[in-house]
C-alpha positions, 0 to 999 in steps of 0.5 A: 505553494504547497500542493497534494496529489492523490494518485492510484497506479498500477505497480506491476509497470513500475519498480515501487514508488521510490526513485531509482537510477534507471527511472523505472519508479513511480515517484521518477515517472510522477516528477518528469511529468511535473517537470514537463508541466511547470518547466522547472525540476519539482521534488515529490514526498509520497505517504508510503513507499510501495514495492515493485509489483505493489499498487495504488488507489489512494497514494498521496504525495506532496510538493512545493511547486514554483508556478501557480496553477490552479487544481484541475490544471494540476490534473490535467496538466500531470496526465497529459505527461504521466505514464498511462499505468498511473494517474493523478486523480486530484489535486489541492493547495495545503498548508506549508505546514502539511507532509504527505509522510509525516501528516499522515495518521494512518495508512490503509492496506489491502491484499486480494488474494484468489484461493482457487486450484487455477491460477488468475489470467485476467486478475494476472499481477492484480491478485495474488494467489493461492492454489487451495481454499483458505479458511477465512475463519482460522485466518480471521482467528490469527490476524485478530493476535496481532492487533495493538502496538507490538514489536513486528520483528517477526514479519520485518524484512532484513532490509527494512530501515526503520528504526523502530520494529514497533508498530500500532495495528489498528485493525485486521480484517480477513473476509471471503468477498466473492472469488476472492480473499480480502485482507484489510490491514490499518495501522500508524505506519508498516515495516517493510514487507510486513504485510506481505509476511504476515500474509504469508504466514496466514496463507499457512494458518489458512491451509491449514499448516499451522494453527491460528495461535502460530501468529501469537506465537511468531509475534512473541518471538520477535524471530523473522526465520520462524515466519513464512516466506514472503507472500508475492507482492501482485495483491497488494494495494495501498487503498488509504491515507487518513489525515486531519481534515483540517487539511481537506483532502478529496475522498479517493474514487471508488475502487469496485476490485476495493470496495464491499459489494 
């Protein structure tokens, strides 16, 4: 029996999703819960591996369970074992066929960023931060250069083991939402610290350090050295994973931080 959980966590408690000798990952707190519940190991595939410090409000990941249980059982029974910082939010039986990973057509990412002279208390590790105000326009003006299927050399972290830099952006969006600046970025798949390097980089266009056609440029240049640093990772959040709804997965609950007023 194959089973889907959608999961949200908050990722400054964890050090990414991946497992980790330590047990410090998300995906190590998630299968000791599991193995609790059903009382046998259980192995878990997630649709995307976020970075230390990085969150969730719609991971989805999957197994193959060796007990049946029925799907709020799943919940429950998952919570009760689970660290506090993450929570199983659904459960569904899916096809044998269906891959948290590979089924997935698209992922979802949002970074929140506060552009303000005093740096987040209470939003402390759930924004990131800036120490001016952005131009949203300029930023929005950049971002749009990068949608389509390009090589993302430039934005790819040297560690990144993907085989391919090519990636489809299929969407970009940069919007004021209150205090904050709300990044919304959609695509087939995301190199590793991708978004955090293309955020970086607008934060520079945003401040004026650079002009919006610097994006274009970076692309073209398929040189990583030539980008800004590496924006840090507090902001970021993996708000979405669309699939066939062949497979019919529950819609995520609502994120008020996430979500158009």
């Amino acid at each position: 029996m194959r089973i889907a959980l959608g999961l949200e966590y908050d990722g400054a408690a964890f050090c990414g999703w991946q497992t980790q000798p330590g047990g410090c990952g998300v995906q190590d707190h998630l299968e000791r819960a599991l193995a609790k519940f059903v009382a046998s190991p259980v192995e878990t595939t997630a649709a995307g591996r976020t970075d230390a410090g990085v969150h969730a409000s719609a991971q989805v990941v999957h197994f193959d369970s060796p007990v049946e249980r029925d799907e709020n059982s799943w919940v429950r029974g998952t919570n009760s074992h689970l660290d506090e910082s993450a929570r199983v939010l659904w459960a569904r039986t899916v096809p044998g066929d269906f891959h948290a990973r590979f089924s997935a057509l698209s992922r979802t990412y949002r970074y929140l960023l506060l552009d303000d002279p005093v740096a987040p208390a209470i939003l402390r590790r759930r924004v990131g931060w800036y120490h001016k105000a952005l131009d949203v326009a300029a930023m929005q003006e950049g971002a749009r250069t990068l949608l389509g299927e390009h090589d993302f050399s430039a934005f790819r972290d040297a560690q990144c083991q993907a085989k391919s830099p090519v990636r489809q952006l299929q969407a970009v969006e940069v919007e004021r939402r209150g205090v904050l600046v709300v990044f919304t970025f959609r695509a087939n798949a995301f190199l590793h610290h991708m978004i955090r390097n293309v955020v970086g980089s607008l934060v520079y266009v945003g401040a004026g350090k650079q002009a919006p056609a610097w994006m274009g440029e970076l692309l073209a240049s398929k040189d990583r050295r030539l980008a800004a640093p590496t924006f840090m990772p507090d902001g970021l959040y993996l708000a979405g994973v669309e699939y066939d709804r062949a497979f019919g997965l529950p819609q995520f609950r609502a994120q008020a931080l996430l979500e158009a007023p």
